[in-house]
FILOVEX-969662 format. One record per residue (C-alpha): residue number from 1; residue in one letter; y negated, z negated, x negated. Coordinates in pm, whole numbers, plus 50000, padded with zeros to 5 digits. Layout:
BEGIN
R  num  residuo      v      w      u
R  NUM        A      Y      Z      X
...
//
This chain:
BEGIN
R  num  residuo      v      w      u
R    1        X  26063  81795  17479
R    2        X  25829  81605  17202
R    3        X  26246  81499  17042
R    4        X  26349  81866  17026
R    5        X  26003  81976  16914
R    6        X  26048  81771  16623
R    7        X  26352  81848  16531
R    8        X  26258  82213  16545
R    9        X  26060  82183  16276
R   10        X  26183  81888  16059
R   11        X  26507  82017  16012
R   12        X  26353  82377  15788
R   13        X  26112  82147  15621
R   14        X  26376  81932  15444
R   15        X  26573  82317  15389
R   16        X  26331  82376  15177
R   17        X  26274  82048  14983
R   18        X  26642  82104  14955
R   19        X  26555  82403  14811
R   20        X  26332  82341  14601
R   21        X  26507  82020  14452
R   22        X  26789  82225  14340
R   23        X  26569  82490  14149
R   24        X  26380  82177  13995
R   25        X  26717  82088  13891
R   26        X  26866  82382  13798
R   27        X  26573  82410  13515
R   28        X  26766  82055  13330
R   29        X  27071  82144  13153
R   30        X  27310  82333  13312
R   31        X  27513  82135  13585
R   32        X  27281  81808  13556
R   33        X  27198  81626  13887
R   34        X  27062  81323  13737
R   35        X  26721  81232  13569
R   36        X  26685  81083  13257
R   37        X  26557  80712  13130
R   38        X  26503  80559  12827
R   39        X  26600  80166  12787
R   40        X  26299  79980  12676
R   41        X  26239  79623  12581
R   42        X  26071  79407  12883
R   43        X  26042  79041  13013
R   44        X  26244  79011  13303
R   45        X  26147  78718  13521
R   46        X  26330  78601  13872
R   47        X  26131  78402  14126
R   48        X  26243  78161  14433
R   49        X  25981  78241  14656
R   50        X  25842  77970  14933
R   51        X  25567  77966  15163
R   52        X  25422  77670  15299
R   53        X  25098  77526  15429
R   54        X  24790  77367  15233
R   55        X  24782  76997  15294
R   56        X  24543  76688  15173
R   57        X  24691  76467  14928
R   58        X  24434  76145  14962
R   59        X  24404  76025  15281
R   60        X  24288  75713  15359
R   61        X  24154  75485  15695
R   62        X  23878  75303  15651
R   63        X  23961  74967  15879
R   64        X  23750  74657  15981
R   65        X  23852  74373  15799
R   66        X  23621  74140  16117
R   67        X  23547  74219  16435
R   68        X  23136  74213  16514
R   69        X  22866  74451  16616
R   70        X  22787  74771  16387
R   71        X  22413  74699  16306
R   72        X  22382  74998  16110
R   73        X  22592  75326  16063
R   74        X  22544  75543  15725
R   75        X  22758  75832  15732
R   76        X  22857  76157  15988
R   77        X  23139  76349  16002
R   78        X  23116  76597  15696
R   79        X  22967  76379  15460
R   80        X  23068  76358  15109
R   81        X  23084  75973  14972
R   82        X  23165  75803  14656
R   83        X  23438  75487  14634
R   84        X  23226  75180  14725
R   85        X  22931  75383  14927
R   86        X  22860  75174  15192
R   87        X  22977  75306  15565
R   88        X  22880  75088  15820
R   89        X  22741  74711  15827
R   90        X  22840  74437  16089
R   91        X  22643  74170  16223
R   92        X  22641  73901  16000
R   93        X  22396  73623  16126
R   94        X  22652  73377  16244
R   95        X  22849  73400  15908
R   96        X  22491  73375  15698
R   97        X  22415  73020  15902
R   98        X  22762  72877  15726
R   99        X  22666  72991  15419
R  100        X  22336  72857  15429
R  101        X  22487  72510  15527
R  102        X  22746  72491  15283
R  103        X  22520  72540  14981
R  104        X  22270  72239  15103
R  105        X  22584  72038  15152
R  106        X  22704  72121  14818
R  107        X  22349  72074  14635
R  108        X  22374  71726  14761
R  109        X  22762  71636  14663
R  110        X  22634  71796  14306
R  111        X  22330  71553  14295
R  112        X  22563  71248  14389
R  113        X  22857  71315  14145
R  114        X  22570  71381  13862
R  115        X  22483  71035  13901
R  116        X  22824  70849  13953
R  117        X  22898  71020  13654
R  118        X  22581  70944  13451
R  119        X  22692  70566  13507
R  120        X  23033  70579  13425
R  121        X  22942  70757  13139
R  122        X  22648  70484  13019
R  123        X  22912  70215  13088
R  124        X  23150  70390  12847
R  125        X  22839  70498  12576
R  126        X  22761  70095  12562
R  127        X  23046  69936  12526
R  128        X  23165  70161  12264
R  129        X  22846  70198  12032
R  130        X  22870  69770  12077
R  131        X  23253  69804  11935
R  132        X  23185  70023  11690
R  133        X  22891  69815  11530
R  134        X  23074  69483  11499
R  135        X  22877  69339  11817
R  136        X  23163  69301  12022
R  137        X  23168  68909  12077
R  138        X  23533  68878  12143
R  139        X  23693  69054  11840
R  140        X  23403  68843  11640
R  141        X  23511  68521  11741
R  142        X  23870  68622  11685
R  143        X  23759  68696  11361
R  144        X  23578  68393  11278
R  145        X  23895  68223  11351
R  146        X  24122  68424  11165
R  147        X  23904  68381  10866
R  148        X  23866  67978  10901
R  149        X  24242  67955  10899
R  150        X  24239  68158  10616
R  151        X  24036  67920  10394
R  152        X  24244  67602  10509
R  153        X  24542  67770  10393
R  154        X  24396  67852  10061
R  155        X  24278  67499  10047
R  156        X  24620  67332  10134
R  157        X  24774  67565  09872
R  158        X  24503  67491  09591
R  159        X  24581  67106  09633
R  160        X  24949  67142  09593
R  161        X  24910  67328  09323
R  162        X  24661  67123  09161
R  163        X  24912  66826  09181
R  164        X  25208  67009  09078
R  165        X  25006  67084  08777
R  166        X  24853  66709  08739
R  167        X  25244  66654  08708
R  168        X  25388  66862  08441
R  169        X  25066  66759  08195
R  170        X  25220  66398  08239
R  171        X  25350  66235  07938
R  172        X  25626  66090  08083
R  173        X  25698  66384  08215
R  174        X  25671  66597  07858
R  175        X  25858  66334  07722
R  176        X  26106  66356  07948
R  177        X  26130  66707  07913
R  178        X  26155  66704  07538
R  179        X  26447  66463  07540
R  180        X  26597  66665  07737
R  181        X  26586  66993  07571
R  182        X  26662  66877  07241
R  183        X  26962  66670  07435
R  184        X  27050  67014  07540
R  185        X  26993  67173  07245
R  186        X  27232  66945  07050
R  187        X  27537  66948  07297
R  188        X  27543  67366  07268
R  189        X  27524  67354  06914
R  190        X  27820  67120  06835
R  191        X  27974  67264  07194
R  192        X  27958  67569  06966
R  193        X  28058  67410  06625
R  194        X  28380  67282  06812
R  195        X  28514  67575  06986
R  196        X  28472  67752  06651
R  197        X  28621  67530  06418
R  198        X  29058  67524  06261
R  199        X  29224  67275  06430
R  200        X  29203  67032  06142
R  201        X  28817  66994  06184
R  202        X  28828  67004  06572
R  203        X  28941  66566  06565
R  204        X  28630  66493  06420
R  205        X  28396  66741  06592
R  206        X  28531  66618  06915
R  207        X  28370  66295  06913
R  208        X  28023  66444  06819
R  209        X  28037  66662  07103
R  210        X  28151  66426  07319
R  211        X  27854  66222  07217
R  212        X  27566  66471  07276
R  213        X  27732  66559  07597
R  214        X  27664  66208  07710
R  215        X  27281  66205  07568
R  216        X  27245  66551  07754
R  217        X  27377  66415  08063
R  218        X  27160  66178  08046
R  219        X  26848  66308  07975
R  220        X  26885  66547  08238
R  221        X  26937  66213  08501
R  222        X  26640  66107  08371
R  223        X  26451  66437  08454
R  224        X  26614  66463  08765
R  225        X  26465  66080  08856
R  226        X  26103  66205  08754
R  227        X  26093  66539  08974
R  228        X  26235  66380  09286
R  229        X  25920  66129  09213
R  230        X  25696  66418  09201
R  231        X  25855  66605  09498
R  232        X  25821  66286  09735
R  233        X  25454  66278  09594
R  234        X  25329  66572  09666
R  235        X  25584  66677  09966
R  236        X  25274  66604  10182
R  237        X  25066  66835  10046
R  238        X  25329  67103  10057
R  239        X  25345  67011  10467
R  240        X  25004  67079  10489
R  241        X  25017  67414  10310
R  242        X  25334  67539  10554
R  243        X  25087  67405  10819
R  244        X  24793  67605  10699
R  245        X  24988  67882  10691
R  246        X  25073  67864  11015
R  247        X  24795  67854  11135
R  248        X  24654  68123  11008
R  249        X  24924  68361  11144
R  250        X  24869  68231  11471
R  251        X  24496  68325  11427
R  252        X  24598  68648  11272
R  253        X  24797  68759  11604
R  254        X  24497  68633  11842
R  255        X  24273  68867  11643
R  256        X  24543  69158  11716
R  257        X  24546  69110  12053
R  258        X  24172  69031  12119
R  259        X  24115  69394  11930
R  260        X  24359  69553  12146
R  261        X  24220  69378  12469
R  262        X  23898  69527  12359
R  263        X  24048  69835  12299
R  264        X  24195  69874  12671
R  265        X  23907  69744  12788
R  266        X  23761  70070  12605
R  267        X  24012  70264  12758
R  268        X  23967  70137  13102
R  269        X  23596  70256  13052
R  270        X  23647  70605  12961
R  271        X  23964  70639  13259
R  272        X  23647  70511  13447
R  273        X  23443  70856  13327
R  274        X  23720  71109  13417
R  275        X  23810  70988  13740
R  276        X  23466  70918  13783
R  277        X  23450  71309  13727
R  278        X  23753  71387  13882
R  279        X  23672  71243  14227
R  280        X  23317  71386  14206
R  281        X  23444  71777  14166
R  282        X  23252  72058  14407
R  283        X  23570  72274  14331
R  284        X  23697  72236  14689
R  285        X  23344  72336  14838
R  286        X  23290  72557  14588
R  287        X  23582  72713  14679
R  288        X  23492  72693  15018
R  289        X  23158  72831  15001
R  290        X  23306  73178  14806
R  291        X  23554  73230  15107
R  292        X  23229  73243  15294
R  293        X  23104  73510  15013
R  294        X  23406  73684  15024
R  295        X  23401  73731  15437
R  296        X  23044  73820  15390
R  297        X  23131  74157  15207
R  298        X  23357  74231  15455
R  299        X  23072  74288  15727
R  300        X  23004  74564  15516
R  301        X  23220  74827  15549
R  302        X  23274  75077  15224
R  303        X  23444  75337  15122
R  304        X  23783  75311  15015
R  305        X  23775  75621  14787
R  306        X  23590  75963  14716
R  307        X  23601  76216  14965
R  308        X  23512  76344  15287
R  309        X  23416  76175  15588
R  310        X  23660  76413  15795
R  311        X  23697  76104  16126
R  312        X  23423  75872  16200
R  313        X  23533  75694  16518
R  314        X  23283  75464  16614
R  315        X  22896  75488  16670
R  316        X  22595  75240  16555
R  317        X  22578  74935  16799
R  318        X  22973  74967  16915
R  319        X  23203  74681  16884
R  320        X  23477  74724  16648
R  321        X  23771  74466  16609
R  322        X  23985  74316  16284
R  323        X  24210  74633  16162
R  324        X  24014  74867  16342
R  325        X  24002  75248  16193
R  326        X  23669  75331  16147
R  327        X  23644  75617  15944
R  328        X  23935  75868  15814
R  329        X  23858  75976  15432
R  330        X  23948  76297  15285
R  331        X  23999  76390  14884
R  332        X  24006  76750  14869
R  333        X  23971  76778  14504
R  334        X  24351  76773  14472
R  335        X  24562  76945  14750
R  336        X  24934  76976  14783
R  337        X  25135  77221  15015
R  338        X  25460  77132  15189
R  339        X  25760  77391  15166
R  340        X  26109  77391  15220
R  341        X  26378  77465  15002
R  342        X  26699  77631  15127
R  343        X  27026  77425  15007
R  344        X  27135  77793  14801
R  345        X  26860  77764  14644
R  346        X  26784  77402  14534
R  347        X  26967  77436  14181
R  348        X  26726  77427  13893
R  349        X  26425  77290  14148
R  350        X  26327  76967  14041
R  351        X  25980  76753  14018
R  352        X  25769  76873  13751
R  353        X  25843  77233  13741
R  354        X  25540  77479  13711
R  355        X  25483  77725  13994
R  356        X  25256  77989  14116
R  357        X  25031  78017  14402
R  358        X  24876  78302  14612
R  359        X  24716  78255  14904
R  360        X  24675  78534  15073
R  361        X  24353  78454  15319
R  362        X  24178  78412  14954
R  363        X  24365  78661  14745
R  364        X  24344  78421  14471
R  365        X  24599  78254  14236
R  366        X  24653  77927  14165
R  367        X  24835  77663  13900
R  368        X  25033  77378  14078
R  369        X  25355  77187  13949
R  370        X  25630  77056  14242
R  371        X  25582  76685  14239
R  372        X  25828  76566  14520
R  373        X  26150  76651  14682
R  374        X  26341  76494  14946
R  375        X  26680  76354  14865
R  376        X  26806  76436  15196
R  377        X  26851  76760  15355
R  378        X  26726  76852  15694
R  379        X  26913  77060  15907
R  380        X  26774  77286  16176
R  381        X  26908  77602  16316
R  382        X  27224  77594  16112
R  383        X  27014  77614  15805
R  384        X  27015  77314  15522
R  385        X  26662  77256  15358
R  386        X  26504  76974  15171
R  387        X  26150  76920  15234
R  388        X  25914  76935  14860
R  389        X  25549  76900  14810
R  390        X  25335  77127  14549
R  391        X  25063  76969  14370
R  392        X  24739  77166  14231
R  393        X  24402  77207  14156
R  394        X  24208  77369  14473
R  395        X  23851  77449  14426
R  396        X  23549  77485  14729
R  397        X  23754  77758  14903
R  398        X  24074  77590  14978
R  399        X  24063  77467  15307
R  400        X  24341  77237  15449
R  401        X  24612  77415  15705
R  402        X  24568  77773  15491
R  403        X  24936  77945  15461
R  404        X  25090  77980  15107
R  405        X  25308  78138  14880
R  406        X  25444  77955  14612
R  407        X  25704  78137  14345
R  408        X  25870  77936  14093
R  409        X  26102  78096  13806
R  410        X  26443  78087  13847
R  411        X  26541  78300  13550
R  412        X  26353  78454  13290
R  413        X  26455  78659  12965
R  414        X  26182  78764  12720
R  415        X  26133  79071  12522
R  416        X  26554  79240  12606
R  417        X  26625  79535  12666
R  418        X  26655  79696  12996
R  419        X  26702  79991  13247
R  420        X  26623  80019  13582
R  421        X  26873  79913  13869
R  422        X  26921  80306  14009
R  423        X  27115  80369  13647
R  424        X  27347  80072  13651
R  425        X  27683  80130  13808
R  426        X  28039  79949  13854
R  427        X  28380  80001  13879
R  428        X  28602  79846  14132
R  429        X  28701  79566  13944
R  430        X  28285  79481  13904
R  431        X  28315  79640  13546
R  432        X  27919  79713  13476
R  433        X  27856  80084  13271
R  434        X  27586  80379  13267
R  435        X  27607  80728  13266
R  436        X  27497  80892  12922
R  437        X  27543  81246  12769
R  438        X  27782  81294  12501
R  439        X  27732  81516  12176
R  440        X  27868  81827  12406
R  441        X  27600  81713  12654
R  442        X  27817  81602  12903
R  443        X  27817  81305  13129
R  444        X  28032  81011  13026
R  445        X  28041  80664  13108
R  446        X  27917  80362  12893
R  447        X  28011  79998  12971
R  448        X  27739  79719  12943
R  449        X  27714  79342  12936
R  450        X  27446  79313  13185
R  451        X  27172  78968  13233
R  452        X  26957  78906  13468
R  453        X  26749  79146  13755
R  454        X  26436  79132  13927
R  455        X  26592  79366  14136
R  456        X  26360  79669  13994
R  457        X  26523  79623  13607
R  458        X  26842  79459  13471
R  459        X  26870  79288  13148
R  460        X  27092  79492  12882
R  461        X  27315  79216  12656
R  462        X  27560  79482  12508
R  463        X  27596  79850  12505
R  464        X  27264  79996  12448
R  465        X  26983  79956  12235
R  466        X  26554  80071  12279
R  467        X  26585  80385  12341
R  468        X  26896  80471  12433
R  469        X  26919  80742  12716
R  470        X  27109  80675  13015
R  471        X  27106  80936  13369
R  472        X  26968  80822  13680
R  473        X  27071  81004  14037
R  474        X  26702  81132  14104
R  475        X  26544  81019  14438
R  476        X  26377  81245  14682
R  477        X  26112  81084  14863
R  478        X  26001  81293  15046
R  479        X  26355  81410  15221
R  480        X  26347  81008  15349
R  481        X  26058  81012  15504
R  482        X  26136  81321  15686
R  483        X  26481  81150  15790
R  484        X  26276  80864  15837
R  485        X  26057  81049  16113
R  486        X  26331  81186  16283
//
């Protein structure tokens, strides 16, 4: 009954919008159905639209690095904390007694290796200042022996000398010497004469030369006689200069090795100081004692970063164990929000791109940028999607778990021209036109290169210019939501 009812009186209601939407009409030019737009000049802008859900970014467990008793507990669930704000501390007594004893047992190894060293060290100090004054008895004897030998070799050397000098002052043996050069003189003059000389002279320069040859020969005999005299006299003397000598490098090579005994011995002291100081190094205990440091700060349990205590799972005087989670902390400074990406619609998304946010329980925009995208797809239902994360800056109202929608541009064309969607048209073979009036006001089609939609306006390459007229089939509202209610 209600059905018929309203049919009854729908169906003379949209008579007479009928009606009336022809007389509207019928006041445009004569025979026009269609409404009239201008192209303007627009941005056009296409979005891939997601939706997701707000997630944390930082996350972190705060874990026991020992297992003790929790003395003292800082924090509850809610609180805000700072990297390196202290959480929780452990019992530490036990590890305090070690540390106690390992720093008396390292004063004392300090005290003893301060002394073994202060000896070594004097040892080295003495010996050395004694060397490097002249004190050191060994290289002075060597010395004094080196320098004795010296003197008898200069003394051995003086006497032969003196004797071969005594000698050549002789006069038997200037004498000798005379006669002898002016022997030699004589032959080299008449030697000379001769080989100069015609053959006619030659007979009797012959027997001159032959002459002074024989005093020469002579002469020299007699020289001869008087130096082997001298050499058996003073051949003595020379022995005891080549013995001398010897001597004196023999001394010469004890000094050289005394000084480089001394000098090992030196050497041997000083080896003695750095193994001295070696052997007596704390670095082991040292080393030691900072493990014991080091555990220490791990009875206190901190903070890993800032955020919010969002899990505390234990409670002050509970036992907690090595890896144990204590606390769960929260950075909700930066948030990110996981969406899915259909396969048809992957192309141009990448890491880095800008997008939009609106979240709808806050009716507030926000700035993020896609930072991550799975290099595998997931399947589920028959439907292909890659998982992606969205990075941005969240202020005090975000709260993690809110739903999202995030829009990111696919296309966008700046400042074209443009007409609405309801006047574009195509032929069968896709062929893209509009509907204009001709100069007899009649309607007539108009082909266009057409860009990109939002799916309200279409982007105008070729064909028309700003404010060019095109026709539009006029809507009727009202006539749809009458069909719309029946």
């Amino acid at each position: 009954m209600k059905k018929f009812f309203k049919k009854k009186f729908i169906i003379p209601i949209i008579i007479v919008l009928v009606i009336v939407f022809m007389a509207v009409t019928c006041g445009k030019q004569a025979g026009s159905i269609y409404e009239e737009e201008g192209a303007i000049v627009r941005d056009i802008i296409t979005y891939h639209n997601f939706s997701g859900n707000v997630e944390v970014v930082h996350s972190k467990n705060v874990v026991s690095q020992v297992s003790q008793q929790i003395i003292e507990l800082l924090v509850e669930e809610g609180d805000s904390v700072k990297e390196g704000d202290v959480i929780a501390v452990l019992d530490s007594d036990a590890l305090q007694q070690n540390i106690d004893l390992s720093e008396v047992s390292l004063s004392t190894s300090e005290l003893s290796n301060y002394y073994n060293i202060r000896d070594a060290q004097k040892s080295y100090n003495d010996f050395k200042s004694s060397l490097d004054a002249g004190l050191n008895p060994q290289i002075n004897a060597a010395k004094a022996s080196k320098d004795g030998a010296y003197s008898q070799a200069l003394m051995a050397q003086r006497a032969y000398d003196e004797a071969v000098a005594a000698y050549e002052v002789s006069e038997q043996y200037i004498a000798a010497k005379t006669t002898y050069d002016t022997a030699k003189a004589q032959y080299e003059s008449l030697l000379a004469q001769y080989q100069e000389a015609d053959e006619a002279a030659k007979p009797a320069l012959e027997t001159a030369v032959n002459e002074a040859k024989a005093m020469y020969d002579n002469a020299a005999v007699a020289l001869n006689t008087l130096n082997e005299a001298k050499d058996a006299s003073v051949r003595t003397l020379s022995d005891a200069v080549l013995t001398a000598i010897t001597a004196y490098d023999t001394a010469c090579k004890n000094y050289d090795a005394t000084v480089q005994q001394v000098n090992q011995t030196l050497e041997t002291y000083k080896n003695a100081v750095e193994k001295v100081g070696g052997l007596s190094t704390t670095e082991s205990s040292k080393m030691q004692l900072d493990n014991l440091y080091s555990q220490l700060e791990d009875y206190t349990i901190k903070a890993s970063m800032d955020g919010v205590i969002t899990s505390l799972r234990v409670k002050e005087g509970s036992m907690v164990t090595a890896g144990m989670d204590v606390a769960e902390i929260s950075d909700f400074s930066k948030l990110k929000i996981a969406i899915k990406i259909d396969e048809y619609d992957i192309l141009g998304v990448e890491p880095g791109k800008d997008v939009d946010i609106y979240i709808d329980a806050l009716e507030k925009n926000y700035a993020g940028k896609i930072t991550k995208i799975s290099q595998t797809a997931t399947n589920s239902g028959g439907v292909s999607y890659f998982e992606a994360e969205v990075e941005f800056e969240a202020d005090e109202l975000v709260r993690s778990g809110m739903t999202v929608e995030v829009k990111l541009i696919s296309r966008e064309a700046y400042g074209v021209v443009s007409v609405s969607m309801d006047a574009l048209r195509y032929e069968k073979d896709n062929t893209a036109y509009v509907l204009v009036r001709n100069a007899e006001g009649k309607e007539e089609k108009k082909y266009v290169t057409v860009g990109i939609t939002d799916g309200n306006y279409v982007e105008i390459k070729e064909g028309l210019s700003e404010g060019d007229i095109v026709l539009v089939s006029p809507s009727i509202p009202y006539m749809q939501m009458m069909m719309e209610m029946e």
